[in-house]
C-alpha positions in Angstrom: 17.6 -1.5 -53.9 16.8 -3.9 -51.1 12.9 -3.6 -50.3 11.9 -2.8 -46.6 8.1 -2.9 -46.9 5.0 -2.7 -48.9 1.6 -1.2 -47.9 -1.2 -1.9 -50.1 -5.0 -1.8 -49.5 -4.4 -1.5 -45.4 -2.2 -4.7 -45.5 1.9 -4.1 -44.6 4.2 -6.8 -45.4 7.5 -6.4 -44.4 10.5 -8.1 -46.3 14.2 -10.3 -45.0 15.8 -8.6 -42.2 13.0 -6.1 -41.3 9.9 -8.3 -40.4 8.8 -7.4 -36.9 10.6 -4.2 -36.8 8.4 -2.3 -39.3 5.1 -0.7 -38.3 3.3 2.4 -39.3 2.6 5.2 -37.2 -0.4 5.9 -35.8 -0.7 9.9 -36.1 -0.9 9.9 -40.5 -2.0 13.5 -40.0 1.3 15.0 -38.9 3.7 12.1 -40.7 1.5 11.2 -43.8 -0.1 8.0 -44.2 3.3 5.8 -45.5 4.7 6.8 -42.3 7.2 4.3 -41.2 7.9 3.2 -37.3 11.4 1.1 -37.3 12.8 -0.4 -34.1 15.9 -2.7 -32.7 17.9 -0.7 -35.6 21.3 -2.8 -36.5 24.3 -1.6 -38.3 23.0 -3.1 -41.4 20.1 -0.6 -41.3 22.4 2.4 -41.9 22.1 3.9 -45.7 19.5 5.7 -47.8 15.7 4.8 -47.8 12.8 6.1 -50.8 9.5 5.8 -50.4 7.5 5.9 -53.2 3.8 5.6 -54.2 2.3 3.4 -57.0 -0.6 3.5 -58.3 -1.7 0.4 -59.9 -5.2 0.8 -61.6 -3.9 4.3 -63.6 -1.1 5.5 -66.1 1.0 6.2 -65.8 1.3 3.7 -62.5 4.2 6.1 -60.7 5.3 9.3 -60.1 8.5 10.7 -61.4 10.1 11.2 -58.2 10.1 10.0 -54.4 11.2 10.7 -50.8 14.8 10.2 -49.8 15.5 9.5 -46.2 19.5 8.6 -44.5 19.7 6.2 -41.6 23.2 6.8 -39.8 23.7 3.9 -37.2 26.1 4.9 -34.3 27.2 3.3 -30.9 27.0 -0.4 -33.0 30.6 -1.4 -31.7 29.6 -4.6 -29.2 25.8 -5.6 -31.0 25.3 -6.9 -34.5 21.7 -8.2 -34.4 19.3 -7.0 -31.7 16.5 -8.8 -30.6 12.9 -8.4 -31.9 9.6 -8.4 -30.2 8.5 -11.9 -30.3 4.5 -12.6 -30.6 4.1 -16.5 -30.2 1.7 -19.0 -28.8 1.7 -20.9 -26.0 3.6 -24.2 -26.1 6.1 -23.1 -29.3 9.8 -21.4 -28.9 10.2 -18.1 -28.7 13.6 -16.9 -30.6 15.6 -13.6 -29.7 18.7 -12.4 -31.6 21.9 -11.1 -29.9 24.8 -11.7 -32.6 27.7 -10.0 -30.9 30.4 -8.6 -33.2 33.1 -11.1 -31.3 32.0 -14.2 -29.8 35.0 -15.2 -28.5 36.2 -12.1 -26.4 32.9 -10.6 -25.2 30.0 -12.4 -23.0 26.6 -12.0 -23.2 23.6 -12.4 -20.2 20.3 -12.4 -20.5 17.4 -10.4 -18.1 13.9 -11.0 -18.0 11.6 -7.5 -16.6 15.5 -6.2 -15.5 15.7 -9.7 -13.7 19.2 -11.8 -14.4 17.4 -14.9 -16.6 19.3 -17.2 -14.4 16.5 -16.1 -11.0 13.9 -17.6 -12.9 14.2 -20.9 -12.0 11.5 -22.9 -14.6 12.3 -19.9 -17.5 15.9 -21.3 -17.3 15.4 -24.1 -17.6 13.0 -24.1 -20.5 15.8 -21.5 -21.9 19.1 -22.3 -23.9 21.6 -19.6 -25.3 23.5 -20.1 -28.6 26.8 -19.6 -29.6 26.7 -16.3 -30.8 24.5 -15.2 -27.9 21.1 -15.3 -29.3 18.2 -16.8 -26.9 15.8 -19.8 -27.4 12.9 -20.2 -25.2 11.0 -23.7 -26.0 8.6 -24.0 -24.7 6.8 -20.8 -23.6 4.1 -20.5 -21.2 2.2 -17.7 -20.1 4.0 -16.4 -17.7 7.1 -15.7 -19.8 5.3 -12.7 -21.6 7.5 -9.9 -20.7 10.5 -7.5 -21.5 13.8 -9.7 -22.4 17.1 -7.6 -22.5 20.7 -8.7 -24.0 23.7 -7.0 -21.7 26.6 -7.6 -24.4 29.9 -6.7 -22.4 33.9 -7.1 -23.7 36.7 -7.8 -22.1 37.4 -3.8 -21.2 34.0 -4.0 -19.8 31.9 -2.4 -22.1 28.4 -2.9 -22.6 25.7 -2.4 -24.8 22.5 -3.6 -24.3 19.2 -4.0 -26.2 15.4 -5.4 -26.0 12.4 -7.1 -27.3 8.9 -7.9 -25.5 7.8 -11.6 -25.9 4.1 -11.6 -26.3 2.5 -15.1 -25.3 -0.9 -16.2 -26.3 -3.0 -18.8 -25.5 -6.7 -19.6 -25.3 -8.9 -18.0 -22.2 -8.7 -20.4 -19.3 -10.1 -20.8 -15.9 -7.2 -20.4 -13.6 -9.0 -21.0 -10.3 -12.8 -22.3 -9.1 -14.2 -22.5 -5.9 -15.8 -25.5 -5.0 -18.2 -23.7 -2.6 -19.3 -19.6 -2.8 -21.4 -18.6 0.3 -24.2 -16.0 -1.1 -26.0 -13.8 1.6 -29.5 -14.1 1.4 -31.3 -10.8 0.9 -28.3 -9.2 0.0 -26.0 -8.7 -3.2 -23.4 -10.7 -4.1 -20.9 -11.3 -7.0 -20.1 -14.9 -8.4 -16.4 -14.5 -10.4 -14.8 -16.1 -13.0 -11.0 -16.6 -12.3 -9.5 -16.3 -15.9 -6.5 -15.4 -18.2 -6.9 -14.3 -21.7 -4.1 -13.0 -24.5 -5.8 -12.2 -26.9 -8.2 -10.2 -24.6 -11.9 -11.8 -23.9 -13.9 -11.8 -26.3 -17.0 -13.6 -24.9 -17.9 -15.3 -21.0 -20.6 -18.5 -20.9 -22.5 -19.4 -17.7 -24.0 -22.4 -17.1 -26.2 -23.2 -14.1 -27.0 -26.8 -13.7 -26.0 -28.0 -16.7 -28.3 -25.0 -18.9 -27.3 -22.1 -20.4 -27.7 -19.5 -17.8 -28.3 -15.8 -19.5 -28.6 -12.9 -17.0 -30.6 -10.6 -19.4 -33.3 -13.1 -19.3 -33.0 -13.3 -15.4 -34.5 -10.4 -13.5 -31.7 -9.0 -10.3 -28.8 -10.6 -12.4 -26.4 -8.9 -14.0 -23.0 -8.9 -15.9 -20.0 -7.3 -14.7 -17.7 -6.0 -16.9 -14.8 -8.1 -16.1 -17.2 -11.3 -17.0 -18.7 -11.9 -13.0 -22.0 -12.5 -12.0 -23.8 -9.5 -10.1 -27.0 -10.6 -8.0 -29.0 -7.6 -7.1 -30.5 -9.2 -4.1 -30.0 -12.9 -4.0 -33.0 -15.5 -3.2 -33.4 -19.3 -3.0 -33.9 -19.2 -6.9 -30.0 -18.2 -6.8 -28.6 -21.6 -5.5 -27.0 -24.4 -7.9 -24.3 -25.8 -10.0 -22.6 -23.3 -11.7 -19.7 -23.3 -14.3 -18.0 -20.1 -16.5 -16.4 -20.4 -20.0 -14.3 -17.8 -21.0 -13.7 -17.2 -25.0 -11.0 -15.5 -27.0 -10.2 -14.7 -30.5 -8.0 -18.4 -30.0 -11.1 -19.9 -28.3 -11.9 -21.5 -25.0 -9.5 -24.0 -22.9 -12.8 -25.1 -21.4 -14.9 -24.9 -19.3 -14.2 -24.3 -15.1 -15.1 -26.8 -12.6 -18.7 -26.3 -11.0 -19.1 -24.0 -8.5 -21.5 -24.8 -5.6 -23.3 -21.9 -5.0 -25.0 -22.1 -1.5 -27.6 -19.1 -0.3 -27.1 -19.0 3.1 -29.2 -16.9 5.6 -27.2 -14.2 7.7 -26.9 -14.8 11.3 -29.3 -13.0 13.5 -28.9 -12.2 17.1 -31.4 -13.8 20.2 -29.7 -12.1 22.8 -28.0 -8.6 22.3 -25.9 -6.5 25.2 -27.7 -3.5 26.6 -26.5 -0.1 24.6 -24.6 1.4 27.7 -22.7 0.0 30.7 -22.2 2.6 33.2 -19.6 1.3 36.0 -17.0 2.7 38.7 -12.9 2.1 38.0 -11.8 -1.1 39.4 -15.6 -2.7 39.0 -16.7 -5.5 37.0 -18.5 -5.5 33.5 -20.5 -8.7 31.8 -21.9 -8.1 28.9 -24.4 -11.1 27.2 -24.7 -11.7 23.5 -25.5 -14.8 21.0 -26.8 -15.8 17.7 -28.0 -18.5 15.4 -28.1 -18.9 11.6 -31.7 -18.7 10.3 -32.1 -22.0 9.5 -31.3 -23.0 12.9 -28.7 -25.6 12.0 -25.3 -24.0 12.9 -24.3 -21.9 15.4 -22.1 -19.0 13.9 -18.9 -17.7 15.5 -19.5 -15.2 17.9 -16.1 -12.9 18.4 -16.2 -9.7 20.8 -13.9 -6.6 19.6 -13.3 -2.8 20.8 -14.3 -0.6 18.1 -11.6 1.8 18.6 -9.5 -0.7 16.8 -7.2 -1.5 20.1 -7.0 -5.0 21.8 -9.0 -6.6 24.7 -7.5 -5.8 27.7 -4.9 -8.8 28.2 -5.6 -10.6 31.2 -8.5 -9.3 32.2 -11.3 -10.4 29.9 -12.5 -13.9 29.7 -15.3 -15.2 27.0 -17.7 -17.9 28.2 -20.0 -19.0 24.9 -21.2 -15.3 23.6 -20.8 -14.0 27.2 -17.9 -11.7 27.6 -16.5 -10.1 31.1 -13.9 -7.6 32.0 -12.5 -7.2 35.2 -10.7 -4.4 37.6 -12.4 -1.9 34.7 -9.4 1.1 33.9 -9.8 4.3 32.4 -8.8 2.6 28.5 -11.6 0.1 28.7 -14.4 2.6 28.4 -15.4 3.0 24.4 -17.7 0.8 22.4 -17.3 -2.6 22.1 -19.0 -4.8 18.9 -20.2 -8.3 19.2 -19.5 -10.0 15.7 -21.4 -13.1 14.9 -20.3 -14.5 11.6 -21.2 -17.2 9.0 -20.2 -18.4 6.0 -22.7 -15.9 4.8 -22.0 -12.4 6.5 -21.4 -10.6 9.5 -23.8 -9.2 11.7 -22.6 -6.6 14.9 -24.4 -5.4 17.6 -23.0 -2.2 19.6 -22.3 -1.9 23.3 -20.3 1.3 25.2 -18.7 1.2 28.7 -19.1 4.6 30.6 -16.9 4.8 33.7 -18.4 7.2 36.2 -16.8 10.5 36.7 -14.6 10.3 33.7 -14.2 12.5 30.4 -14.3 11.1 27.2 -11.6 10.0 25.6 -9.6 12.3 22.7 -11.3 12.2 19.1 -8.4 10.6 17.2 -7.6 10.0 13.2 -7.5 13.3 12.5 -7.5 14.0 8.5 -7.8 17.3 6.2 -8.6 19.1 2.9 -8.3 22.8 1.7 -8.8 25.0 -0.5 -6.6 28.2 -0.6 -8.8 30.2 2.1 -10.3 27.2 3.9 -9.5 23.9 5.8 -12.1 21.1 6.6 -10.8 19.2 9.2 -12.3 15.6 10.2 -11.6 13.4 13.1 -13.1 9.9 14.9 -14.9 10.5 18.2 -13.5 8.7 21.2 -16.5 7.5 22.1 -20.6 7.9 20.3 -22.2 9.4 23.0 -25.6 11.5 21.8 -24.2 14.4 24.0 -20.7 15.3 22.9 -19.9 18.5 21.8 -16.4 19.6 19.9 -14.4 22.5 19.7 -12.1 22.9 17.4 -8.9 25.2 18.3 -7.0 26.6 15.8 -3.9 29.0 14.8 -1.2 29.8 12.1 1.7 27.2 13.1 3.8 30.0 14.2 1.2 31.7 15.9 1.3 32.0 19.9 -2.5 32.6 20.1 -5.6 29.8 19.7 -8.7 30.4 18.5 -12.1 28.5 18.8 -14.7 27.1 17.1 -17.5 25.3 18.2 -19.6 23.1 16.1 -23.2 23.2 17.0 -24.2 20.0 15.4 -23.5 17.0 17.4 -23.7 14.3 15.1 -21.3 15.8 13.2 -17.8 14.7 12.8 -16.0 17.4 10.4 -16.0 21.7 10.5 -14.4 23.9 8.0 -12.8 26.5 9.1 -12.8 29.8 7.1 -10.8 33.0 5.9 -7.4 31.9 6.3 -4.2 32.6 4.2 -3.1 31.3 1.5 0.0 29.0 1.1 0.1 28.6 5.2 0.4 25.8 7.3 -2.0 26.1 10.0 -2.2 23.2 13.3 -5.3 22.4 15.0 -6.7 20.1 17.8 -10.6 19.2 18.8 -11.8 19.3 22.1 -15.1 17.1 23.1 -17.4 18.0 26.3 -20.1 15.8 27.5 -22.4 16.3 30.7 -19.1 16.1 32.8 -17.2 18.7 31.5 -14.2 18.8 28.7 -12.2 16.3 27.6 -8.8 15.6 26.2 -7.8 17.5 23.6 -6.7 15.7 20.3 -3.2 15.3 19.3 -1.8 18.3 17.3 -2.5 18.1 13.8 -1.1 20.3 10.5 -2.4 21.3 7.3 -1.2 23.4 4.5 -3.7 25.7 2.6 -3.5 25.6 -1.1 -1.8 28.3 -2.8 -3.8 31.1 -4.7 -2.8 29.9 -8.0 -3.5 26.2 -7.0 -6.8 25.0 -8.9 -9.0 22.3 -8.1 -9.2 19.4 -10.7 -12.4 19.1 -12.8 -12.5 15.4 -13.2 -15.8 15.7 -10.2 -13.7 13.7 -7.2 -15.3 13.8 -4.0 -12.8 15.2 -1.3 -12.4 11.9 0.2 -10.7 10.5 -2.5 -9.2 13.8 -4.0 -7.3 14.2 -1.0 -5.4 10.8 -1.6 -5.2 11.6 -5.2 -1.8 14.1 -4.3 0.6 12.3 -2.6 0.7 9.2 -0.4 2.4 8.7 2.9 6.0 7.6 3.9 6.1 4.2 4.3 7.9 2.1 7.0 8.8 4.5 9.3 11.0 3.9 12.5 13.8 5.0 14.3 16.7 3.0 15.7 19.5 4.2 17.5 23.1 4.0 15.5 26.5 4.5 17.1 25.9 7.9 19.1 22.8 9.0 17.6 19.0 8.1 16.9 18.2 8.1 13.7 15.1 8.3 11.8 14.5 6.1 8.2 11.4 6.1 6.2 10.6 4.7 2.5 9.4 7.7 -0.3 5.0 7.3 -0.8 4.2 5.3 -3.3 1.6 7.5 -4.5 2.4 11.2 -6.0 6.2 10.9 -5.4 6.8 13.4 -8.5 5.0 16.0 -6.8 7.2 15.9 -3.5 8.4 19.1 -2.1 10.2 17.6 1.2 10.0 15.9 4.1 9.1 17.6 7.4 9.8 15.6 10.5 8.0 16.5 13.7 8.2 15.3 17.4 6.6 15.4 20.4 6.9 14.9 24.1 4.4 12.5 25.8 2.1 12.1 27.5 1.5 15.8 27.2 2.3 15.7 23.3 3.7 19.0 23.4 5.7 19.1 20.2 9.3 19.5 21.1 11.3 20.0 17.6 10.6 19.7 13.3 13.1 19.4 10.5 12.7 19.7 7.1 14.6 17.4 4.7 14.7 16.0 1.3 16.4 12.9 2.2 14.7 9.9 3.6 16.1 9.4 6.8 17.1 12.1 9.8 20.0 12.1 12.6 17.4 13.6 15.6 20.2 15.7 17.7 17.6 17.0 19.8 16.4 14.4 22.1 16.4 14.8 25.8 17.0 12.2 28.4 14.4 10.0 30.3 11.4 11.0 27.7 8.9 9.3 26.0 8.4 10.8 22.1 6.2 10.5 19.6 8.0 10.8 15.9 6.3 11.3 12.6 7.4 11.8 9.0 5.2 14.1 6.8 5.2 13.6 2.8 4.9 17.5 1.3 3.5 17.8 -2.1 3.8 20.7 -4.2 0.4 21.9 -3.5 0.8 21.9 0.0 -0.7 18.6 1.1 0.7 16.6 4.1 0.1 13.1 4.5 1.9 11.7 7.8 3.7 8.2 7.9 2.7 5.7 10.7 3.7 7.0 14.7 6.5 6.1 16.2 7.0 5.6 19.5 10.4 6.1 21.4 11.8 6.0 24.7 15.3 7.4 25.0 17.1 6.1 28.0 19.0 8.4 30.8 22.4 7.3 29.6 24.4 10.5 31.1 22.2 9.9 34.4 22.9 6.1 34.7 26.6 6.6 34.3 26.6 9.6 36.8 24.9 7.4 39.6 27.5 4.4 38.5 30.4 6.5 39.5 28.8 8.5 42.1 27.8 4.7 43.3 31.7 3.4 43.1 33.3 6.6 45.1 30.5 5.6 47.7 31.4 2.1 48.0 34.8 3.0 47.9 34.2 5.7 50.5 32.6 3.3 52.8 35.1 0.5 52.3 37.5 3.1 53.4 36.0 3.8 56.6 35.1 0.7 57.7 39.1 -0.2 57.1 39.9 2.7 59.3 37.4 1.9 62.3 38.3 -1.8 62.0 42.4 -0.9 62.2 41.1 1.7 65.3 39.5 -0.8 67.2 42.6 -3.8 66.3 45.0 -1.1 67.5 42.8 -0.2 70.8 42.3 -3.7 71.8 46.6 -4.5 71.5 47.0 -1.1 73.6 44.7 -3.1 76.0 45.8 -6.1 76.1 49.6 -4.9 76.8 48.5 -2.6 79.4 47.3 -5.5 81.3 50.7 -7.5 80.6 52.5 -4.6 82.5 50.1 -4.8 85.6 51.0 -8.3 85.8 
């Protein structure tokens, strides 16, 4: 009668072989309070176990009778001694059984978090492996806390593996501290501490030059949760010497090194471009801006973008101090363009749009969704902010032949719903935009499942925004690349959702009138695209189907595929040319050697 454990008064000692492998389980109600948790079982664990209550302070001090239980160990034919999970602190060895039952036919190798030991460089190093197989870690440090795992394999390659968790503690320390932190006045900020803790924290000092600094006696300063410093709206009063001390059940490995905390003013703008630019294709734009920090003693770094998120047009921009000008002006430099003037503090923007005479706006892009099971709200970017663009939004079942319409009536805008539709059905849309010279371009094509009728909406209070991401995420890294005879398409799963995947669904269109010319559906992750016609420029994307009938689309690819079948046609029609030419110009040159020798003894006979 070998003793396993003892629980008395809340306390649980464990006994020999079984110390860090017993614990009691959590849910008494369904198991009874003495219920026992045992993991990394070994053969010597199989046989018969009782459990039985004492009572010490009556008589008589037992019951007659207790609980019979029967371990039966099987699959112990490689592994004698598992591992068991190690709790230890920083500094001192860590120690993991793996007795094989042979030492000298079978090998053992170690993994750290499924990783082969032998990849962490330092860990080996601080590691050495015994004779029977067991591991010795000495010293530890905090990044060795993790899953460790025995592969046990024989010579008829067989394995069995097992493992333990290492748990590393230490005291709370500062792992990184800014020497400067730029706070914005007038603004909020946050001030972090950069700490590791195991245990958890348990307390977070702040000093400010060189006093205890308490934010519940500071009005506009708060704690974060994490430990950080929240400024509500930061003043002068702000500014000093800062240091954070972080505390655990283990205590404090000091304090950080000071932070300087400087308030600086945001920059502000003395000369800002006008609002609108209204030129003619091919003419010349110069728009003026630039800035100085409040206090007047730096100059902050003014930067010009396009708001659309595309690039300057390359070689035909130049940037003289805040200045900017852009020359031989084509239909893609029209949008709104942002001068950024930047400090240590924050950046500042002011807006300017280009407006080419006699042109439409450009396409509203970015086109995302929602549903419910009768409805779809759509949402999109505008080309360009213009006060008076309208949008109307066409719509049909995805198989349908027929559009219809809807306008929105208010111009500011940027989303419509669109109403009674059916359930479970993928619908496609594209929005239109007017201005005061007529329609636009119409949007790229873009598809939307409605829920099905049975599909209902969480209750956790999500705003659609994020509820929409909270289904399934996109495919990841998607691009196509020609292999052997055929293009073929490769993608990586979402990260997000992937266990509510239905398929993929592949679609492609023909530019620049992005008329979509095929779709597939597929499980897999890549796609052979058979389909493809010569001398056309495609747009490919990869849609991520979840099992309520959300899409999200990968990144667009753009291919060209090359008039192979063409080229080699005008090759050889080239060569029979050339050969056909070469021919006839041997014939007329022997004509004309053979006319001239009839010539020449003609006139030796008249002689």
């Amino acid at each position: 009668n070998k003793p396993v454990f003892t629980l008395y008064d809340g306390v649980l000692n464990a006994y020999e072989t079984f110390i860090g492998r017993v614990t009691l389980l959590n849910n008494d109600i369904l198991y009874g309070k003495a219920s026992l948790n045992l993991t990394s079982i070994r053969e010597s664990d199989n046989g018969w176990y009782e459990c039985k209550v004492i009572f010490p302070n009556r008589v008589p001090n037992k019951r007659n009778n207790g609980t019979w239980f029967h371990i039966s160990v099987l699959g112990g034919t490689l592994l004698r001694i598992p591992p068991v999970n190690q709790t230890v602190l920083e500094g001192d060895p860590a120690f993991f059984h793996c007795v094989v039952q042979n030492p000298e036919t079978m090998f053992v190798e170690w993994y750290k978090d499924n990783v082969s030991l032998l990849e962490y460089y330092d860990l080996a190093h601080r590691s050495m492996m015994g004779p029977d197989g067991s591991l010795t870690i000495n010293p530890t440090q905090m990044s060795d806390l993790g899953f460790f795992t025995c592969e046990v394999r024989n010579s008829a390659n067989d394995t069995q593996s097992a493992s333990a968790y290492l748990n590393v503690q230490y005291k709370a320390k500062v792992v990184y501290a800014p020497k400067e932190v730029y706070i914005p006045f007038g603004e909020s900020a946050v001030l972090n501490c950069h700490f590791r803790s195991n245990p958890p924290l348990k307390n977070l000092r702040w000093e400010k030059d060189g006093f205890l600094f308490d934010p519940y006696n500071v009005q506009g300063v708060f704690y974060n949760r994490n430990g950080s410093l929240q400024f509500d709206k930061v003043d002068d009063s702000h500014a000093g010497r800062y240091s954070c001390t972080p505390y655990n059940d283990l205590g404090t490995d000091g304090p950080s090194p000071i932070i300087n905390v400087i308030v600086q003013r945001p920059p502000f703008f003395t000369i800002k471009p006008k609002l609108v630019y209204v030129t003619k294709m091919g003419g010349t734009v110069q728009m003026h801006c630039d800035a100085r920090d409040r206090d007047g003693y730096h100059i902050p770094q003014i930067t010009w973008i396009k708001k659309d998120g595309s690039l300057l047009p390359y070689g035909r921009f130049s940037v003289n101090g805040g200045n900017i000008t852009i020359e031989d002006i084509v239909e893609s430099d029209r949008g709104i363009y942002g001068c950024q003037a930047t400090n240590e503090a924050a950046t500042v923007t002011a807006d300017a749009e280009i407006m080419i005479e006699n042109v439409s706006p450009r396409a509203p892009y970015n086109l995302t969704g929602n549903s419910t099971d009768t409805s779809i709200t759509i949402r999109w970017a505008p080309g360009y902010i213009r006060q008076y663009l309208e949008y109307i939004i066409w719509y049909r079942l995805a198989e349908a032949p027929e559009w219809r319409t809807l306008k929105v009536n208010d111009k500011h805008v940027l989303e419509a719903t669109i109403t009674n539709l059916q359930p479970a059905r993928e619908y496609e849309f594209m929005v239109l935009c007017q201005d005061n010279y007529g329609d636009g371009m119409f949007s790229k094509a873009f598809r939307y499942f409605t829920k099905p009728t049975e599909f209902e909406q969480p209750e956790n209070g999500l705003q659609d925004a994020l509820l929409q991401f909270s289904q399934i995420g996109s495919p990841r890294n998607f691009y196509v690349r020609k292999e052997q005879d055929n293009f073929v398409a490769r993608w990586e799963p979402p990260e997000l959702g992937l266990d509510q995947l239905r398929f993929y669904i592949l679609r492609w269109w023909i530019e620049p009138q992005h008329k979509l010319h095929g779709s597939a559906e597929t499980s897999e992750t890549h796609y052979i695209l058979e389909q493809l016609d010569e001398d056309e420029m495609y747009t490919i994307q990869v849609f991520a189907l979840s099992t309520t009938n959300y899409t999200s689309g990968s990144n667009e690819y753009e291919l060209y595929v090359y008039p192979y079948r063409r080229v080699k046609v005008m090759t050889v029609s080239g060569v029979l040319i050339l050969l056909f030419c070469l021919a006839v110009i041997s014939t007329l040159l022997y004509m004309k050697r053979k006319r001239i020798r009839q010539l020449r003894e003609a006139e030796n006979m008249k002689i």
